[in-house]
N, C-alpha and C positions, 0 to 999 in steps of 0.2 A: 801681372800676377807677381806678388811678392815671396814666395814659396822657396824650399829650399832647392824643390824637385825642378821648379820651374826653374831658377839659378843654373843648378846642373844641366839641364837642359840646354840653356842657351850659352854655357861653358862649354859645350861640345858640341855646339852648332858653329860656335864661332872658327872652329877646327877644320870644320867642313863634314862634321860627324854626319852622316845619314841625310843631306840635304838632297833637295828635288833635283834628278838627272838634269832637268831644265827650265829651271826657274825662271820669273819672268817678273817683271813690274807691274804693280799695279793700277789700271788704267781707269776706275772709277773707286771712288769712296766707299768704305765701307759699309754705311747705311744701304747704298745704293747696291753694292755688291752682295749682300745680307739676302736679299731680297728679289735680287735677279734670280729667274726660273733658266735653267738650261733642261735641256733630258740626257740620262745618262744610261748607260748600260757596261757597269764594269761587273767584269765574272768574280767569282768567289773566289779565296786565294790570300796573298801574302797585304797587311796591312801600306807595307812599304810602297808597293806595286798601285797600292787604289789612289794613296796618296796624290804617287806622281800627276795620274789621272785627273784628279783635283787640279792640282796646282796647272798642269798641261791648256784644264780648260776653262780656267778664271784669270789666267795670265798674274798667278800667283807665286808667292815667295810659301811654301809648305815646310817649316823647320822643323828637325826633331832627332834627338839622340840614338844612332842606333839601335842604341842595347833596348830601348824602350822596346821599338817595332820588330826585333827579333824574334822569330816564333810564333808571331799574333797571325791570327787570319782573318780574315770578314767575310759575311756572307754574300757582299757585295751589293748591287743598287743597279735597278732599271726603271725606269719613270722619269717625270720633271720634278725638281727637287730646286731651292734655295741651294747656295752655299752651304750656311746651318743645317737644312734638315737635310743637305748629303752626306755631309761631315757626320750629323747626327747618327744618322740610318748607318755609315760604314764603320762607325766606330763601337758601336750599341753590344755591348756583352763585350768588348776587350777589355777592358780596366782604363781604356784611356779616352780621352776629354779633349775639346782644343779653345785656344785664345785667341781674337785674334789682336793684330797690335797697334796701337793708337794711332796708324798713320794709315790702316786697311791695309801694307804692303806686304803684311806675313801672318804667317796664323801658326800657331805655335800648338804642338804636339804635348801634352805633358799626360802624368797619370791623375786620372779624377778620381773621386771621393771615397769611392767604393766602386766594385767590379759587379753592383748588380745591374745598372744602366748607365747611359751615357748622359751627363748633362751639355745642356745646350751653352753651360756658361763654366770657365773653369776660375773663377775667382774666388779663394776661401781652399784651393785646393791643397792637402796637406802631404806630406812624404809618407808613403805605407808599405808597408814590408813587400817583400814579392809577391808577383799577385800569380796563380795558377791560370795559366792561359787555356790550359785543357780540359779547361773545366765547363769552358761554353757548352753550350750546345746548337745544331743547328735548326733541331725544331724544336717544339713549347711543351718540353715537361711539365713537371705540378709547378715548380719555383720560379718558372716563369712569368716575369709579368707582359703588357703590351709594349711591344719596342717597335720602332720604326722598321718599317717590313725589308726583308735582305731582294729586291722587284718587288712588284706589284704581286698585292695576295699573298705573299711569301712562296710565289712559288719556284723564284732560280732558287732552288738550294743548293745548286751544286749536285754532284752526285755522291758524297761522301760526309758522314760525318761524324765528328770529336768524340762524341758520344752518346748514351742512350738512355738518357734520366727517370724517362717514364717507364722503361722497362728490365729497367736495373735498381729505381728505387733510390738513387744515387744518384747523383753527378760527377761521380767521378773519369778522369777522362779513358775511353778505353784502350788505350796505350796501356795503362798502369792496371790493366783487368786481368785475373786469371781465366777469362772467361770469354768465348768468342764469340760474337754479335755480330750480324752483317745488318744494317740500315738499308733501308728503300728508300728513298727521298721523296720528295712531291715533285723534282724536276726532272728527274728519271722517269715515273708514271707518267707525264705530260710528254714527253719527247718518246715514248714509247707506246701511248694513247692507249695505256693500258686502263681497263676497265672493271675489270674485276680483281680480285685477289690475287689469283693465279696468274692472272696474265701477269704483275708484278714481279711474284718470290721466283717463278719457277726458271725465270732465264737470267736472274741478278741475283741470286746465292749458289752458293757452293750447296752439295748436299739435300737439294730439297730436289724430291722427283712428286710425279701423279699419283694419286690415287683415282679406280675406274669406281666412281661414285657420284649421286647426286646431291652432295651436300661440299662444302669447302672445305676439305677435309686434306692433308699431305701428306706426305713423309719426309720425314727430316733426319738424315743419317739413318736411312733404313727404316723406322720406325713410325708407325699413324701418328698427326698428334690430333686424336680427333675427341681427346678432352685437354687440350693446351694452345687453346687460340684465346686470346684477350683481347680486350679495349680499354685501352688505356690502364691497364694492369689489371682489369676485372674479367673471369671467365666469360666467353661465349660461348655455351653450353651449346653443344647440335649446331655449328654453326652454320649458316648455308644462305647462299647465292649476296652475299657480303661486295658491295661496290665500295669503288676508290672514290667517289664523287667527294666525301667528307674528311677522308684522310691526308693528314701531311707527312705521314711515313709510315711503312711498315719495319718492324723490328725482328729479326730474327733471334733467337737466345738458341746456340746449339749446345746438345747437351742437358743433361736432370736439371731440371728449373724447380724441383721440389721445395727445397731451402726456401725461396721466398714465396711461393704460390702454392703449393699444396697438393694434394694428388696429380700428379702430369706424367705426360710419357717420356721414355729417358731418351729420345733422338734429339726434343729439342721444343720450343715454343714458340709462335707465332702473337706479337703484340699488335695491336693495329693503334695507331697515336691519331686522335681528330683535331683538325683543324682551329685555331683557338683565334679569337675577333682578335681587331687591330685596331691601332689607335688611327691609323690614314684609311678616311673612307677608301673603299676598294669595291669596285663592281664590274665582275667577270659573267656572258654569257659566250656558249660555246653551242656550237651545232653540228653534229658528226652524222657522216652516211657511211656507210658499210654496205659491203659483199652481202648478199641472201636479203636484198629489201630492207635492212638494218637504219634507224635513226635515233640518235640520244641528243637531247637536249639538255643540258645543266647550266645552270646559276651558282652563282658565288659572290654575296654581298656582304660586307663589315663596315664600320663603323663604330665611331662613340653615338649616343643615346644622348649624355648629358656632356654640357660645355667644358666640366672640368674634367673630364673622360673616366672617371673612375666607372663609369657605367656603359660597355660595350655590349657589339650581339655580332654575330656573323650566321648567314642562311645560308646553307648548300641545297639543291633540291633539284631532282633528275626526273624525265622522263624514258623510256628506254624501250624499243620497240624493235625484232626482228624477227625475220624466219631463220632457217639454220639450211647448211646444204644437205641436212635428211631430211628426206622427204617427211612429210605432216608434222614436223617440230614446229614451236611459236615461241613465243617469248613477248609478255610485257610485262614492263616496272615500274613501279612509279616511287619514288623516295625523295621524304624530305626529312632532312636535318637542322634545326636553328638550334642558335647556344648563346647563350647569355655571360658573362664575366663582368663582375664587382669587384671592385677595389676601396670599398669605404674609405680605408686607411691604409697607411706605409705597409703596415704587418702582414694585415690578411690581403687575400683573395680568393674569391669561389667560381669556379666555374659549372656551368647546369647545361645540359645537355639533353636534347630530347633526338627521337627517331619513330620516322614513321615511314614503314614500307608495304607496299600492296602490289601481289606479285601472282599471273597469271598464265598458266602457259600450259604446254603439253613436252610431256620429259622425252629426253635423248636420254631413254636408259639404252646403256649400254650391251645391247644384247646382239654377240655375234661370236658364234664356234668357230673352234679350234677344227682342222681336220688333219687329221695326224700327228704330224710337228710342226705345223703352224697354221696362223688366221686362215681361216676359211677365205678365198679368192673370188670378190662379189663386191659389186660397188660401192665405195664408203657411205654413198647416201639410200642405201638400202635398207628399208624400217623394217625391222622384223618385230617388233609390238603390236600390239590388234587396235587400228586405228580406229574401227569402230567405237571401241571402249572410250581410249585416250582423249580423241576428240570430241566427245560427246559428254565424258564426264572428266572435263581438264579439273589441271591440279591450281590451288588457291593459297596463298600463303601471305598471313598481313600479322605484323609485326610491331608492337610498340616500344618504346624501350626509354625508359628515366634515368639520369644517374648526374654524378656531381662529383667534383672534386676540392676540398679546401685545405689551404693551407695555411698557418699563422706562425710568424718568427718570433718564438720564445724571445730568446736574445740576440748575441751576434752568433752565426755556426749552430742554431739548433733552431728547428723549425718542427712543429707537428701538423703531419698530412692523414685528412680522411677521403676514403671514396666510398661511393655509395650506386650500386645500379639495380635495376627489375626490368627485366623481361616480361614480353607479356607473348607469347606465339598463337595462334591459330593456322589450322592446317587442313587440305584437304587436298590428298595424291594419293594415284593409282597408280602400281610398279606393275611391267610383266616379265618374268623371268624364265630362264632356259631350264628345262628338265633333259632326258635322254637326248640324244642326238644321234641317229644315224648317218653315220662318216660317207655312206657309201651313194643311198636316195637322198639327202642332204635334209630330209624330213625332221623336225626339230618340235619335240614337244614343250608345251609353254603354260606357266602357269600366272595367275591374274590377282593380286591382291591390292583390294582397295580402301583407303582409308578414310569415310565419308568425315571426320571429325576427330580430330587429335587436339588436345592445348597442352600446353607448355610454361610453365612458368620460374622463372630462374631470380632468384636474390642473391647480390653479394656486396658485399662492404669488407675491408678492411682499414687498420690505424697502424700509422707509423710517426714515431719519433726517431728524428735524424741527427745530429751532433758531432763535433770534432772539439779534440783537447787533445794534452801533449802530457804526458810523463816522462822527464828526462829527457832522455834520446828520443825515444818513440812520438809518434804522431797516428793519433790516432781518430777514424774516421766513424761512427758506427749508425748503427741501421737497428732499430724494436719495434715488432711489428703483432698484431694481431690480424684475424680474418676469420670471418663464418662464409660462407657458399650455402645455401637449400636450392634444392629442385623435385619439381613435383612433372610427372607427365603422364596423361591419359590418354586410353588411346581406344579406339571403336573402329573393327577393322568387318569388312565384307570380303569372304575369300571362293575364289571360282579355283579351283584343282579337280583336274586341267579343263584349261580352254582348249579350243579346236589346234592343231599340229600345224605347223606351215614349214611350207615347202623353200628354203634359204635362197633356190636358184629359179623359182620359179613361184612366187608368194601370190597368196589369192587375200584381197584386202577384202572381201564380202562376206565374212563369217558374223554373225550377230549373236556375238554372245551377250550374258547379261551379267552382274554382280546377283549373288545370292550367300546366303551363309552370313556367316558373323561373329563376333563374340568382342571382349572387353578385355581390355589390360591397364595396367597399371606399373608404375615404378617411379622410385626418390632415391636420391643421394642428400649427401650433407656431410659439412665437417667443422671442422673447428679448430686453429693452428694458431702457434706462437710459435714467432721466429726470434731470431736473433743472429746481426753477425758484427763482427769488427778488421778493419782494412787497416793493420801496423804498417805503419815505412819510418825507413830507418837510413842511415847510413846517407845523408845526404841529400835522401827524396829518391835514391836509385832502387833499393829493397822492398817492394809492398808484399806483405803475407796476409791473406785472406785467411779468415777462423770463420766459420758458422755454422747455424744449426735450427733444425725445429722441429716442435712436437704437434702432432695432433692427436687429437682424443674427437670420440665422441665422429670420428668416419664412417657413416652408415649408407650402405647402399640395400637397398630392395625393391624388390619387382614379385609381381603375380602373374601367374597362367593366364591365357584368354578363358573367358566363362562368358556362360549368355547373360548374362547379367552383370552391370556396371558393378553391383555391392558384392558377389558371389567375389569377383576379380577383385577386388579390393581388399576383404576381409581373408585372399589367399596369399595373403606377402609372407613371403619367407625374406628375411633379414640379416646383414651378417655387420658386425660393429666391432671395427678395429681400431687400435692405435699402434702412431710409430714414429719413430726416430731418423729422420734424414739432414745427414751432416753435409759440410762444406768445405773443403780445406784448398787453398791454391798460393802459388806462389811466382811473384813476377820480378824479375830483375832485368834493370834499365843502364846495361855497361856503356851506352851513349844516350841524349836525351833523345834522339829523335827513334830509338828501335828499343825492343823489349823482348825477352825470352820468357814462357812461362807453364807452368804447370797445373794441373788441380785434379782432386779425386773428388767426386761426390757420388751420392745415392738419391734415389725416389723413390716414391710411395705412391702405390698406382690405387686402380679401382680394387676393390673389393669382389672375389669370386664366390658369386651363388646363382643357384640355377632354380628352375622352378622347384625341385623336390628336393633336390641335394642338400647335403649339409654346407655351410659355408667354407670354404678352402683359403687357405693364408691368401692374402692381398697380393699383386704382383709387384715388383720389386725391377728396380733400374741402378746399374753403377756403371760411372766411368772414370778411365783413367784417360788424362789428354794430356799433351803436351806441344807446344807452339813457337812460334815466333810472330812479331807484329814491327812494322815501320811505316814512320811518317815520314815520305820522303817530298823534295820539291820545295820545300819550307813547305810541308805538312797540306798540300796540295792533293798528293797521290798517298793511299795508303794503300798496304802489304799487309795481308796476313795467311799464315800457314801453320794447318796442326793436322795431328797426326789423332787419332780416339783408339778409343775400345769400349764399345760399350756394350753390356749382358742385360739381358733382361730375364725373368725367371720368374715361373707359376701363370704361363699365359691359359686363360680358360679353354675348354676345348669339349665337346659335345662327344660320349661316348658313340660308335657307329651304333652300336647293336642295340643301346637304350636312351631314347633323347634324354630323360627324365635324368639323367648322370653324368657328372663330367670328369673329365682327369683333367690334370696338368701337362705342358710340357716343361720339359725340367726348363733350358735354355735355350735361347737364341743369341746368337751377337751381330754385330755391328764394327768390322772392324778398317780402317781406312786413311786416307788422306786428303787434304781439302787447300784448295787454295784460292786466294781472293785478289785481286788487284783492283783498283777505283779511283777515281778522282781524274783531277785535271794534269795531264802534262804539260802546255804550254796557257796561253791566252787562247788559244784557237782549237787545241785537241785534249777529246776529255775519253774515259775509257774505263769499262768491267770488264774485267778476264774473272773467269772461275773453271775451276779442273776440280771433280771428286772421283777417287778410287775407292770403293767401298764393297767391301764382299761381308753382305748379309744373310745368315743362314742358320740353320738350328741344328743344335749343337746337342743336347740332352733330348731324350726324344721323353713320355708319361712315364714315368714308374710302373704304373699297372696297365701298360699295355707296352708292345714291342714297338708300333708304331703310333703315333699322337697325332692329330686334327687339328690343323692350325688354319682359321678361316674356312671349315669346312672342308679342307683337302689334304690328305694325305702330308705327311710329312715326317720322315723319318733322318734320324741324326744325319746331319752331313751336307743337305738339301741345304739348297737356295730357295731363300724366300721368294714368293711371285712378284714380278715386275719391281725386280731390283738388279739394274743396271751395275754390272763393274765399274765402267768408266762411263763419265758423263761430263761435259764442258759446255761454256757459252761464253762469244766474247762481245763486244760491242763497242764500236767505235765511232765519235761525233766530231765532226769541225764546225765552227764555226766562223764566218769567214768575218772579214775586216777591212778598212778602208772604203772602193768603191762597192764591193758587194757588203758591205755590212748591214747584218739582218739576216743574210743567208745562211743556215743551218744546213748538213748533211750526216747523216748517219746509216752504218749499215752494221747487220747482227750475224751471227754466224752459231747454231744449235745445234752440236754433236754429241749422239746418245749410242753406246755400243749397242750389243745387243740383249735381253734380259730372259730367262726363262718366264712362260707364263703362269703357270701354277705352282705352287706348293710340294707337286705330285714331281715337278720338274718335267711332266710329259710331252710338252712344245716349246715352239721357242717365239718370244719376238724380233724381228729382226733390228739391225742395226741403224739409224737414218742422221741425214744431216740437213739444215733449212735453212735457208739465207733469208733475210728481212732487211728492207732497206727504208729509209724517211727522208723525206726532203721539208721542211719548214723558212717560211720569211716572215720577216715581221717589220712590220712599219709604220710610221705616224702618219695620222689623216687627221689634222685638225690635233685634239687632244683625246683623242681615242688610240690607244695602239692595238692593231689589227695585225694576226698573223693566221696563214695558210699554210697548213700542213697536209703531208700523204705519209701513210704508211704503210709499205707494202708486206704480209705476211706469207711467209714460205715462196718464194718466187718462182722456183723451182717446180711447183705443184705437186713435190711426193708424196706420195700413196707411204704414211706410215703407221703403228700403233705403240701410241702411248703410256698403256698402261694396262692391267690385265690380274684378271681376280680367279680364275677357274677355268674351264675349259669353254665355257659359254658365255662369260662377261669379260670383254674384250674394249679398250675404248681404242676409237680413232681421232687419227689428228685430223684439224681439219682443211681442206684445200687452200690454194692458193687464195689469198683475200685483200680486199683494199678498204683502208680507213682514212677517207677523206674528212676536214674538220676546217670551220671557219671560227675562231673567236675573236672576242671584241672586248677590252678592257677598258675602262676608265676611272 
């Protein structure tokens, strides 16, 4: 290469700048060496670091300046690989390329053409300003195209990373955010054999605890977001029973996410980011056994479609079958996901996405009393539901769902991205729930409501154009966005009040009762929002000030009474149609490059309050004020972060006691606390999540027109803690992975500590406090050109009797026993 970069380069090789710890000769020809397959397995981490590895195992000369490899990371490489496609695949999203040199004995580091992918050739390569290393990302935003995968399937991701494009809307890297985000990765879910959702968020972020509910519903600094869960930045309305089969991270956003998304809760947002084809055929099946008769089968295939790869597809698709250790619980799933990605041209790319799940079972609803000050003392697999009903008229739930993302680069720094999703739900579930309860005969009345037929249909799309340009000193980053949301949902309910009473400590399963009764309901939302924000830095690149803001109009929530007739319930909407204003302001200072300080206040704009008769009451409303710190330490291996919030929330609805047909407010609640994050890799062999939240969640303003306010049904008066909101809560997790003659061997062990949290609203019991150990052991190894690894993962080893979470004195969830997740996959 005749370059000037390339010059410099090897001006400071000749120094001894940045050369291989242990370089070596090369002992075949370059054609020959091009094209030798080796298999490799380097963890994600410092570019310098993979390098060596190269060079270590081609008996190569690996040259390259420092300053280039400083700061860079890679997501690393497991498979068999050429020379090229390792170099390829490690270098893919740094800004840098390699050559190698006319004799095969060295391969030369330089920067390539641009920092949107790696070429396999660096000739024609020219000198470019500095390129932003923290701009990668580790999994497949919108901007993303197909790169050579960081292992197979992409799924070492590491357990950390740079940043969160899909659900910040940006790439900016999150160092430089005033805004705190924790990532889930896809190698975290895999080495924690996590399956759903929850099994995910809840032990790898700060701040997220249960909710005792049958939908995937959280809290996030206190707060429900159970209208703040997306995919791939588009709402999932109602979401519920959501598997990881399809996802390559979950994103966490804590904190009012209004600014870019539009009505949400102010604890925080929940993104799920899907899996996006690859240019290296990949084909993953996996076979998992569980505790309670449990077996999940899943698939995971990509490739290109056509020779010049602009046309990829990748299949995910699960089958999923257990019992539970309460007694007459089931569970089957069935889910598939394929996706398609075109690249006609340089500019665009679109991604299509379809889903289809088909979901059969009988619910663990949550039904088990309080007696006095705490859970009632009665076996965790004790069904107190009328299995008569349940079993006989189980619950059905099948799901379609379309959506698409495109994006096309205007020029250089400005690109316009659309997404586009529809939901399609069908549903049929029967709940049974606790009424009275005698503390003393343990006698617990129960009431039966079933739902033979509910649909569901949810649209959303929004449009964003992205851009950066400089005024003077300033640089600047920005973000213009539109989006509409509609949802429609009908509902056809059969209700028994009451069914027959049982006995908690002495249960009679032979009652026959039957569904009678009935009537119709109805309810929509909708909105309509313009955003806007812009990310200034200054001074260097040390100073980023976040400005934003957005309006919606045209926010309509409404719902109808049950009536015996589908059109009676229809034609009784009462309607309440708001607009408003939620700002953005934050600020980050970078007094070293690897750590950052940061601020920001923002607001949200919740749902809309109407009841069946009432007048409509102002919308509910979220602000916070946070302040943080964040580091990349390790050469950006391990990252740090810690913040501190306050957030209020205010106008939460609430059901008068004495007239259902009315509701008051309560004035306030907050959220106030501390949070801290630890993740990534400490060495080659030890990788590690710490998280600690202190959070005292509790209502502060009690209704105006009453002394005391209803919050979820229970009592609650100024001062109170919210139900099943722990003070303190931690989880850490710790993996090795070994090397030399056990290499392959994986170990890891978890550790979940929850104080204790009151159960209700009313503050009248309490949950106690518990701690769980979990441990994994995994190997992996080559048989031919298949690699095969065997995993265990053991849950709560310890077997303690705890509870998780808790809504009133009769909805109680438990956690559940000791359990083992055994699993055989086979990649090729």
């Amino acid at each position: 290469m005749g370059s000037a970069v390339a010059a410099a380069a090897f001006g400071a090789l000749m120094t001894g700048a940045g050369v291989s710890d242990s370089p070596a000769q090369a002992a075949i020809a370059p054609q020959e060496r091009s094209g030798a397959i080796l298999a490799y397995r380097i963890p994600a981490g410092s570019v310098a670091s993979a390098l060596n590895v190269i060079a270590d195992e081609n008996d190569l000369h690996v040259l390259y300046d420092a300053r280039l490899t400083h700061g860079r990371v890679t997501p690393g490489l497991s498979g068999k690989y050429s020379v090229r496609e390792a170099l390829g695949a490690l270098l893919a999203g740094t800004g840098l390329t390699y050559e190698f040199s006319r004799d095969g004995q060295a391969v030369s580091i330089v920067l390539a053409q641009n920092d949107a992918g790696t070429q396999t050739d660096a000739s024609g390569a020219t000198p470019l300003p500095t390129i932003d290393i923290g701009a990668q990302t580790n999994g497949r935003g919108d901007d993303a195209r197909a790169r050579p995968a960081p292992g197979p399937g992409d799924r070492y991701t590491g357990y950390t990373a740079a940043s969160a494009a899909a659900t910040l809307k940006v790439d900016t890297p999150l160092l430089k955010t005033p805004i705190s985000v924790r990532s889930v990765t896809r190698q975290t879910m895999d080495d924690q054999q996590a399956i759903s959702v929850g099994d995910a968020v809840l032990t790898n972020v700060s701040g997220v605890t249960p909710l005792p509910n049958l939908l995937d519903i959280y809290k996030v600094r206190g707060f429900s977001v159970s209208q703040s869960t997306y995919k791939n930045g588009l709402i999932e309305l109602r979401s519920r029973y959501l598997d990881t089969a399809n996802l390559q991270s979950i994103d966490v956003l804590k904190g009012p996410a209004a600014m870019l998304f539009g009505r949400s809760e102010p604890g925080g947002l929940i993104d799920l980011v899907v899996k996006r084809p690859l240019e290296t055929p990949y084909y993953s099946i996996q076979e998992q056994l569980k505790s309670f008769g449990g077996t999940r089968t899943t698939i995971d295939a990509t490739g290109p479609l056509t020779a010049d790869k602009s046309l990829l597809y990748r299949v995910n698709a699960e089958y999923y079958r257990t019992d539970s250790y309460r007694d007459f619980v089931t569970d089957r799933n069935v889910f598939v996901a394929p996706t398609i990605s075109y690249r006609p041209i340089e500019q665009f790319r679109i991604n299509v996405d379809f889903e289809y799940q088909n979901k059969t079972w009988v619910d663990d609803y949550q039904l088990l009393p309080a007696v006095y000050d705490h859970p009632a003392n009665i076996p965790i697999s004790r069904y107190l539901s009328a299995p008569y009903l349940t079993t006989n008229l189980t619950n059905h739930f099948d799901k379609k769902r379309i959506a698409y993302d495109w994006t096309y680069d205007i020029a250089k720094d400005w690109s316009l991205t659309n997404r586009l999703s529809y939901t399609s739900l069908g549903t049929r579930n029967g709940n049974v729930a606790g009424a009275a309860f005698n503390q003393i005969t343990g006698v617990l009345n129960r009431t039966y409501v079933y739902f033979p037929g509910n649909t569901d249909d949810t649209f959303a799309t929004n449009l964003d154009l992205k851009g950066k340009f400089e005024t003077g000193p300033l640089s600047h980053s920005i973000l213009l966005g539109f989006d509409y949301f509609s949802n429609y949902w009908g509902m056809k309910s059969q209700i028994i009040t009451p069914i027959s009473a049982i006995n908690i400590y002495a249960p009679n399963y032979y009652t026959l009762d039957a569904p009678k009764g009935g009537g119709f309901a109805h309810s929509g939302e909708q909105w309509t929002g313009v955003y806007g924000q812009d990310m200034i830095s200054f001074l260097d690149d040390s100073v980023h000030v976040l400005l934003g803001g957005r309006y919606d109009w045209n926010a309509v929530s409404s719902s109808g009474s049950y009536n015996a007739n589908w059109w009676s319930a229809y034609t009784g909407y009462k309607t309440a149609d708001t607009s408003a204003f939620s700002p953005r302001v934050g600020v980050v200072y970078q007094p070293l490059p690897f750590m950052s300080v940061y601020g920001n206040f923002a607001q949200s704009f919740g749902s809309n309050n109407t009841t069946n008769y009432s007048q409509p009451r102002p919308p509910q409303r979220g602000e916070i004020w946070e302040a943080g710190a964040k580091a990349e330490l390790l050469d950006k291996r391990l990252t740090l972060t810690m913040a501190y919030f306050d957030i209020t929330k205010t106008n939460i609805p609430t059901a008068d006691p004495l007239n259902s047909t009315l509701s008051y407010l309560i004035g306030k609640a907050r959220s106030q606390g501390f949070e801290f994050d630890l993740t990534g890799r400490i060495d080659d062999n030890w990788s590690v999540i710490a998280n600690y939240t202190h959070d005292d969640v509790r209502t502060l303003e009690g209704s105006s027109a009453n002394a005391l306010a209803v919050y979820n049904g229970q009592l609650a008066s100024p001062g109170k803690a919210l139900a099943s909101s722990p003070r303190n809560y931690g989880n850490l997790w710790v993996k090795y992975d070994a090397d030399d003659a056990f290499k392959g061997l994986s170990l890891g062990a978890g550790l979940t500590v929850t104080g204790s949290a009151l159960g209700d609203n009313a503050n009248s019991y309490v949950l106690p406090g518990y701690a769980l150990l979990n441990g994994m052991i995994s190997y992996t190894t080559k048989i031919d050109d298949l690699t095969v690894t065997a995993q265990l993962n053991v849950k709560n080893i310890t077997d303690t009797v705890y509870y998780s979470a808790s809504q009133d004195r009769t909805y109680i969830m438990t956690g559940a026993p000791r359990s083992f997740l055994g699993s055989l996959r086979v990649e090729f």
